[in-house]
C-alpha positions as CSV (number, residue, x, y, z in Angstrom):
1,X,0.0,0.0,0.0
2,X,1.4,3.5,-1.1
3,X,0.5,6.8,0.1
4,X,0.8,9.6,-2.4
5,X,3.9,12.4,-1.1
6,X,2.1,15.3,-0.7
7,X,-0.7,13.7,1.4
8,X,2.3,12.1,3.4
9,X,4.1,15.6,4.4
10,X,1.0,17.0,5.5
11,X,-0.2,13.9,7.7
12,X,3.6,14.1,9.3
13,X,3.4,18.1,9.8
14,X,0.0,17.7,11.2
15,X,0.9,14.7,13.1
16,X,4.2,16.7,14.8
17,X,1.7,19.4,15.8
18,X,-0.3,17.0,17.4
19,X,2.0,14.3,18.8
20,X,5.4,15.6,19.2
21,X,4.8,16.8,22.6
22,X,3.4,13.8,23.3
23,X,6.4,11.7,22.0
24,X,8.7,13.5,24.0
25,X,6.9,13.5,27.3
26,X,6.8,9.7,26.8
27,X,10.6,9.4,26.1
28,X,11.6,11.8,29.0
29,X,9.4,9.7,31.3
30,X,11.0,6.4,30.5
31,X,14.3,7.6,29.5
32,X,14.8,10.3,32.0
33,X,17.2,12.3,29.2
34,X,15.6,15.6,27.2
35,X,18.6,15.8,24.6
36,X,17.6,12.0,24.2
37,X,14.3,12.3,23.6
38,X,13.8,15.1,21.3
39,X,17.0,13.5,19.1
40,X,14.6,10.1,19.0
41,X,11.6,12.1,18.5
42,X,13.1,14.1,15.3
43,X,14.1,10.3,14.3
44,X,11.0,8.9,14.5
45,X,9.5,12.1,11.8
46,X,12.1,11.4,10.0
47,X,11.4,8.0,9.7
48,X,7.9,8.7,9.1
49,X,8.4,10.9,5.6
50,X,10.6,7.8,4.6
51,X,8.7,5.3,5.2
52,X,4.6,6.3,5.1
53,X,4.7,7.0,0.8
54,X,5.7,3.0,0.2
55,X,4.1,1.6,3.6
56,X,0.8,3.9,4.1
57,X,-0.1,5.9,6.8
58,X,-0.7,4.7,9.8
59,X,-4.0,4.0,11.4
60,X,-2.9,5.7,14.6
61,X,-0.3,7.7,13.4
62,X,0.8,8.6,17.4
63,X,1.7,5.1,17.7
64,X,4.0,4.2,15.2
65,X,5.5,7.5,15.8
66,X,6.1,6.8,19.6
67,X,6.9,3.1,18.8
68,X,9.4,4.3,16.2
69,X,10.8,7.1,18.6
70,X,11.1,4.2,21.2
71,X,12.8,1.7,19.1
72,X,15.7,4.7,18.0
73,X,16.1,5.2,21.8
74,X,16.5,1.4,22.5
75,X,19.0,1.2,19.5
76,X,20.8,5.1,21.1
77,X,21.0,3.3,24.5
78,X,22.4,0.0,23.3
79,X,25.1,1.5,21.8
80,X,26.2,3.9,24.5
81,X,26.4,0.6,26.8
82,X,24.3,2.0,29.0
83,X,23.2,-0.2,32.3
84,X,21.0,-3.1,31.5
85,X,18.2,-2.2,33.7
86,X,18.1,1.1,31.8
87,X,17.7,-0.3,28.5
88,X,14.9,-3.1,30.3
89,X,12.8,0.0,31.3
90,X,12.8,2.0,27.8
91,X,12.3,-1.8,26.0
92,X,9.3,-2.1,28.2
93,X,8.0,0.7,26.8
94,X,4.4,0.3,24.9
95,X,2.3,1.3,21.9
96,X,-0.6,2.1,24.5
97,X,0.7,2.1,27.7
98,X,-1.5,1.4,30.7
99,X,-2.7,5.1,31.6
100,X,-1.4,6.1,35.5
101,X,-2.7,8.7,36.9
102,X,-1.8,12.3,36.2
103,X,-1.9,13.5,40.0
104,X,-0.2,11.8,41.8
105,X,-3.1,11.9,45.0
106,X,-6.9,11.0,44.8
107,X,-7.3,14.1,42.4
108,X,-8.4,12.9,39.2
109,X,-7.4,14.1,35.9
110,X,-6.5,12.8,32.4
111,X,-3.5,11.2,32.5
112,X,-0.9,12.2,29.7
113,X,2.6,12.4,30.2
114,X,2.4,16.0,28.5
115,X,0.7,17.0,31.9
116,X,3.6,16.6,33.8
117,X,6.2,17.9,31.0
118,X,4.7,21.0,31.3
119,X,4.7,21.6,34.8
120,X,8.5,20.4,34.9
121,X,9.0,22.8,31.8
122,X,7.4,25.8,33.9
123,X,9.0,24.7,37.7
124,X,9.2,27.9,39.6
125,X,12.8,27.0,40.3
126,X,13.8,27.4,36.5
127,X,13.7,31.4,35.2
128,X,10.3,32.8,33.5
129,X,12.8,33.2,30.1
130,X,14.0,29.8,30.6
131,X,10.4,28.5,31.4
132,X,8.9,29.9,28.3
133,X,11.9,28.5,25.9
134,X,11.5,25.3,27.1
135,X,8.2,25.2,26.5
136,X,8.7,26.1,23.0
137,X,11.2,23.8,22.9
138,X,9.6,20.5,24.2
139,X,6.4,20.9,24.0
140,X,5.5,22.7,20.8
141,X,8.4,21.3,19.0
142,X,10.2,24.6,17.9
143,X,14.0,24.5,16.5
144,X,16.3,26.9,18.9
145,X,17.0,29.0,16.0
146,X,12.6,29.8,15.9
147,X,12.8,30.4,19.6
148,X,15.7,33.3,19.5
149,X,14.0,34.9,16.1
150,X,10.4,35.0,18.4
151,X,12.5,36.7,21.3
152,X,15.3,38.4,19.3
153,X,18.1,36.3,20.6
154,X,21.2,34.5,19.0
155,X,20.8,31.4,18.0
156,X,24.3,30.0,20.7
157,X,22.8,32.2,23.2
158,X,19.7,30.5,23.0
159,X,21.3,26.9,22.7
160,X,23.2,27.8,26.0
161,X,19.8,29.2,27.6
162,X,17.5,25.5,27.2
163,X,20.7,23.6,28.1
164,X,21.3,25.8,31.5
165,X,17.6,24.8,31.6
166,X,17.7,21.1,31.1
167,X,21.1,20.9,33.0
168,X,19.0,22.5,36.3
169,X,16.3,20.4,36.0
170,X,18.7,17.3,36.6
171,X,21.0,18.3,38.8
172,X,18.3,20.1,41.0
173,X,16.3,16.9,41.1
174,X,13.2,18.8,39.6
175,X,10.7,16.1,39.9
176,X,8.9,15.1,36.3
177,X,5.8,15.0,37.4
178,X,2.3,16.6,38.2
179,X,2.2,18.0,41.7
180,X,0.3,16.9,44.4
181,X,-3.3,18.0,45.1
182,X,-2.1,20.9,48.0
183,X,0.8,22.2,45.9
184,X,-1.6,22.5,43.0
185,X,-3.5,26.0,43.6
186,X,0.2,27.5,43.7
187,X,1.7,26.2,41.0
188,X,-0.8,26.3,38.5
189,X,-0.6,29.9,37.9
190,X,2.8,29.4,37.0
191,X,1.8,27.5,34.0
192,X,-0.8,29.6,32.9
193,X,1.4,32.7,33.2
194,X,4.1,31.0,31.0
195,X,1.2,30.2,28.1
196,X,-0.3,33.6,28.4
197,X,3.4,35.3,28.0
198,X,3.8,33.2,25.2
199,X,0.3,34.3,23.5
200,X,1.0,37.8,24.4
201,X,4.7,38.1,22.9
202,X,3.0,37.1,19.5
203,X,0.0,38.7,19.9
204,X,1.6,42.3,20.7
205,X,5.0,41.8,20.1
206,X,7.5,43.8,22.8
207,X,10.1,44.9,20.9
208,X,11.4,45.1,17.4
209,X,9.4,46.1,13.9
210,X,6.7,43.3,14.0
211,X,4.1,44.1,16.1
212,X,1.9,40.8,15.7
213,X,4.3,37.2,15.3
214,X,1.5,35.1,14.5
215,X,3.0,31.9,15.4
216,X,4.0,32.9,18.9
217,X,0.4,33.2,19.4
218,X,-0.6,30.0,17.6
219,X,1.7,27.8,19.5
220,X,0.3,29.3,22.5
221,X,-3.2,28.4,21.8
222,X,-2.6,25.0,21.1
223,X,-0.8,23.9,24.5
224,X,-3.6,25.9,25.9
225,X,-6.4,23.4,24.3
226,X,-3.8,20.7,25.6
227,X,-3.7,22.0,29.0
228,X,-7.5,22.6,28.9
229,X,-8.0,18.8,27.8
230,X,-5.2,17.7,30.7
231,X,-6.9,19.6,33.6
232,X,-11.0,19.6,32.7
233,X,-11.5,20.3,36.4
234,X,-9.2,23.6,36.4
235,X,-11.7,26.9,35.2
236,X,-8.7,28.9,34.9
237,X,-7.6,26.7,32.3
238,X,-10.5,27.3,30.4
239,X,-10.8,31.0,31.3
240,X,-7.4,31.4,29.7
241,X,-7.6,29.4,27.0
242,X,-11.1,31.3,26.0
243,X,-9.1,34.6,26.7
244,X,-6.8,34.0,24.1
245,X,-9.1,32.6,21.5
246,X,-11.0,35.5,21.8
247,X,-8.0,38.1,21.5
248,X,-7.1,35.9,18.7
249,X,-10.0,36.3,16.9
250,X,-9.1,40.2,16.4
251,X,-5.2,39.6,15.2
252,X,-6.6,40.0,11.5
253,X,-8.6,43.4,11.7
254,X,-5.7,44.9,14.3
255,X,-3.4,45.9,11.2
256,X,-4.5,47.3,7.9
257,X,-3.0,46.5,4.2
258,X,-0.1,48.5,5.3
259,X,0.8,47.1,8.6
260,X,-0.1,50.3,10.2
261,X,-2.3,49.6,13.6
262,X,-6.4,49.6,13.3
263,X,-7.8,50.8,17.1
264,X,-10.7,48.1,18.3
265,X,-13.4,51.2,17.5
266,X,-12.1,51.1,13.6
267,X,-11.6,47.6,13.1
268,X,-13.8,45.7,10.8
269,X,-16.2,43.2,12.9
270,X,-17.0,41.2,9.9
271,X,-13.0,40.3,9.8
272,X,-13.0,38.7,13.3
273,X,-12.8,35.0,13.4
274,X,-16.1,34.2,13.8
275,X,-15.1,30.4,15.0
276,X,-12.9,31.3,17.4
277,X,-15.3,33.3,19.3
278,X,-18.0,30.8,18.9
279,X,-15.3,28.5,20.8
280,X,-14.1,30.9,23.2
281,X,-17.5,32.6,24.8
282,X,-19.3,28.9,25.5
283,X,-15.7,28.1,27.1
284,X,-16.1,31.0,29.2
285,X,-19.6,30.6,30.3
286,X,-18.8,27.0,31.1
287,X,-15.7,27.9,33.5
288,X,-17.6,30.8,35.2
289,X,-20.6,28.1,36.2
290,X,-17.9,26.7,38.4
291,X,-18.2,29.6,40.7
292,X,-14.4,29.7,40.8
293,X,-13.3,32.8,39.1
294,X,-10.1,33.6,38.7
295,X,-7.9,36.7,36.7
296,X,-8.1,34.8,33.6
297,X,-11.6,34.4,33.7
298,X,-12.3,38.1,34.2
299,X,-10.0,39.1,31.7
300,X,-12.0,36.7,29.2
301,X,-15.2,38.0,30.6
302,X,-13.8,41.5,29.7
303,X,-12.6,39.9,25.9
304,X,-16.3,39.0,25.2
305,X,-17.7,42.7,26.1
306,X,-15.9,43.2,23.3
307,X,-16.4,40.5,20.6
308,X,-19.8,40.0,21.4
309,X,-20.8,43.8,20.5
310,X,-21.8,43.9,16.9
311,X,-20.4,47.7,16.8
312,X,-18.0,50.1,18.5
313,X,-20.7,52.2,20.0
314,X,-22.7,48.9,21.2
315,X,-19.8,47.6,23.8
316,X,-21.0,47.9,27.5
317,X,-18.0,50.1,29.1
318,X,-20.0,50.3,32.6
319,X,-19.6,46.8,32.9
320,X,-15.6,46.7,31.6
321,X,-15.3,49.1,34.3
322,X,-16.7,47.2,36.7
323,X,-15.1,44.0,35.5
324,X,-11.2,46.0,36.0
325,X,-12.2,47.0,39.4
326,X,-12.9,42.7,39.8
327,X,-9.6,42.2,38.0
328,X,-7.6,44.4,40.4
329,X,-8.8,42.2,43.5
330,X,-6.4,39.2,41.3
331,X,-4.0,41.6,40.2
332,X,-3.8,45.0,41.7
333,X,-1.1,46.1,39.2
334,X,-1.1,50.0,37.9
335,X,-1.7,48.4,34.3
336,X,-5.1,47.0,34.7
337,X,-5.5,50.5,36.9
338,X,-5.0,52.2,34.0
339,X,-7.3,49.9,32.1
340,X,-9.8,51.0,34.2
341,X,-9.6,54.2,33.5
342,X,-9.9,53.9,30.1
343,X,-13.1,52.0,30.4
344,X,-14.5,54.6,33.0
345,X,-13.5,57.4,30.5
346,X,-15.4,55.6,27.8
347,X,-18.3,54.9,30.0
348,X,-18.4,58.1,32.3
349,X,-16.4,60.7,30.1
350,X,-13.3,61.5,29.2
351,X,-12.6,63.8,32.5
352,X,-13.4,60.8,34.5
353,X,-11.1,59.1,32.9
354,X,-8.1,61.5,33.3
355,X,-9.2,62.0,37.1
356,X,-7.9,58.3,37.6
357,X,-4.9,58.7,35.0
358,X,-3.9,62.0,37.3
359,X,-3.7,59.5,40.4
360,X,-1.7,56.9,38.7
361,X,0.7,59.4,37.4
362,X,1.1,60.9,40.4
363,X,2.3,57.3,42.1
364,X,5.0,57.0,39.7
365,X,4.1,53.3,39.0
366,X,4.0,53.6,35.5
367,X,6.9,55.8,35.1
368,X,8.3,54.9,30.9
369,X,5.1,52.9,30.0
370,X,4.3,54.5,27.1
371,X,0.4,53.8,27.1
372,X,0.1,56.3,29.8
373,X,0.8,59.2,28.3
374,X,-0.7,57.7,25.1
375,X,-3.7,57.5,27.2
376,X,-3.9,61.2,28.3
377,X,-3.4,61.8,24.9
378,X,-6.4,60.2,23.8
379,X,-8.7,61.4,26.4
380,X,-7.4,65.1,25.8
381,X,-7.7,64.6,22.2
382,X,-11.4,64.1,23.1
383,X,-12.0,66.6,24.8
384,X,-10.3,68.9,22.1
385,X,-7.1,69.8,24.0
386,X,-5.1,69.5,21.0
387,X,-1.6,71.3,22.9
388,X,-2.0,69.1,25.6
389,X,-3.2,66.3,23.5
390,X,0.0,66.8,21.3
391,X,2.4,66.9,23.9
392,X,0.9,63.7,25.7
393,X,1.4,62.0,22.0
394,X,5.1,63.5,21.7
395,X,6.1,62.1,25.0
396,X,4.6,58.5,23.9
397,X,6.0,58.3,20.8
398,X,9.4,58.1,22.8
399,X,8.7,55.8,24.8
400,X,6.9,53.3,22.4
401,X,9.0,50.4,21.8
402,X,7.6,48.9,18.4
403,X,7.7,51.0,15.1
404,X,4.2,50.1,14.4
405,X,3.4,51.7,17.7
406,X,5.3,54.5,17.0
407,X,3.9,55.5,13.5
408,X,0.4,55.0,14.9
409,X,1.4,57.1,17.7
410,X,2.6,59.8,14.9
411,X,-0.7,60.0,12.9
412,X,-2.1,61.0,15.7
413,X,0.0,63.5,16.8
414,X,-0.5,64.8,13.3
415,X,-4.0,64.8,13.4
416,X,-3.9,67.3,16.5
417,X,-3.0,69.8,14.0
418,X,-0.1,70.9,16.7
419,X,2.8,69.9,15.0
């Protein structure tokens, strides 16, 4: 049985976005070696491309690929003489291995080993830079060179990064597994955090001349369906997971033709990705019938003010407002302050607005974000204070860290007629 080529190389790319986390979390588990595992793993693909256009593809693609990884480990292992008892465990290895639980206490969950890769990927003893590039790394399958272009780093300074990583995670003894029930509420966050930087670096890039890097974003999205499917009892999961779906859904309108940012009151509703938010709302409402809110949550609830309005003028400010001053009880950070202003300007009036602007400018907590003064700028602007508007834009522009910021920040300026 033959399989024609071209069907072939897209059943093996859609097969490593679906399996390769998989296949690597199975390796690590048995083989207790990263640098093994994703060099067996890379095999096994490999193989697969070789193999699948005179053989056919698999029925369960997964399984031959982890057999295959399996079998390239055994032959690794074998020839590095390595301890019989060693090689015994990785031979022992299945197709479908008897499933053991993913907590490792009376709470039930799905059991994958991807479960517990992530949460030794994103161990609080292990940097947030090294947490998120490890991530990439093993779980979504990215080469090192794809994970310094997303962040702007060398390629050897990256390599050195993920092995500093892997190299902690042995000799500090970090555990590969799920933690137990009571350590749970404190290290879930952890993981969440690392999947919503990831989302956010491609969704609103931090530095450099792209502001959107599309598959930052992407990969993001996809551990977070993983994670959502791994922990079905955990609403912040969900809440996250609808958060970025629903942000997601705007990435096409959120630059025009010219790269040039479009503000969520110009953007063209019919361009938003009608699917995704069809996914993300029910996942919210779902997670929020737990009765265990959490920041995520609120942020998604504050997301679906927005997508759910057919037009600018239809979005319910009052209630983003009120939904900030929720978000602050999670995170009382002087960003979602600021956030909060902005919805009480749009729902109260601009001079509202600046009152609680004035306050956070006068703490000094925001001191070189450029939003801030952009901010200002915009509730000046209207209120037709063009000077003051004009000055508040000058000051942003030199603070902005993207040029797409930056030139969106100069049409402004230029439209206050002030210079």
């Amino acid at each position: 049985m033959t399989a024609d080529v071209t069907v072939v190389k897209a059943t093996v790319d859609a097969a490593f976005r679906e399996e390769w986390g998989r296949v690597v979390a199975t390796l690590i588990r048995v083989t207790g070696d990263w640098d093994l595992a994703e060099e067996c793993a890379q095999d096994a693909f490999a193989m697969a491309l070789q193999r699948w256009p005179a053989d056919g593809v698999p029925r369960r693609p997964g399984a031959w690929l982890t057999t295959a990884a399996r079998n390239r480990a055994i032959d690794v292992l074998r020839r590095r003489t390595v301890g019989a008892a060693k090689l015994r465990e990785v031979a022992a290895l299945s197709v479908d291995p008897e499933p053991s639980p993913a907590y490792e206490t009376d709470h039930s969950g799905v059991p994958d080993d991807r479960l517990r890769l992530i949460f030794t990927c994103c161990h609080p003893a292990l940097s947030l830079e090294a947490r998120v590039a490890l991530t990439l790394r093993t779980l979504a399958g990215l080469t090192t060179a794809e994970i310094a272009r997303a962040f702007l780093s060398s390629e050897p300074t990256m390599a050195k990064r993920l092995v500093r990583a892997k190299q902690k995670i042995q000799n500090a003894g970090i555990p590969y597994r799920v933690p137990p029930a009571h350590l749970l509420p404190e290290r879930v966050p952890g993981v969440l955090g690392v999947l919503y930087l990831l989302f956010n670096e491609g969704y609103s890039a931090t530095a450099g001349a792209d502001l959107i890097r599309q598959g930052l974003s992407a990969e993001a999205i996809r551990l977070g369906r993983v994670l959502d499917r791994l922990m079905p009892d955990e609403p912040e999961a969900a809440g996250l997971l609808a958060l970025m779906l629903m942000h997601d859904a705007r990435r096409a309108a959120r630059l025009d033709a010219d790269g040039e940012i479009v503000t969520l009151e110009d953007q063209d509703r019919s361009t938003w990705d009608a699917a995704e938010i069809s996914e993300g709302v029910p996942l919210l409402e779902a997670a929020l019938r737990r009765g265990r809110p959490g920041p995520y949550q609120v942020q998604a609830a504050i997301a679906a003010c927005h997508v759910t309005a057919a037009r600018a003028a239809d979005t319910d400010w009052a209630e983003i407002a009120l939904l900030y001053g929720q978000l602050a009880r999670f995170l009382p950070t002087p960003v979602v302050e600021l956030n909060r202003a902005v919805a009480v300007g749009m729902a109260d009036g601009p001079e509202a607005g600046l009152a609680l602007v004035a306050a956070l400018e006068e703490s000094g907590r925001l001191a070189g974000y450029h939003l801030l003064p952009a901010t200002k700028a915009d509730m000046y602007r209207r209120l037709g204070r063009a000077d003051e508007a004009a000055a508040c834009y000058r000051e942003a522009i030199g603070l902005a860290s993207t040029d797409a910021e930056r030139r969106y920040l100069s049409r402004r300026l230029a439209e206050t007629g002030s210079g």
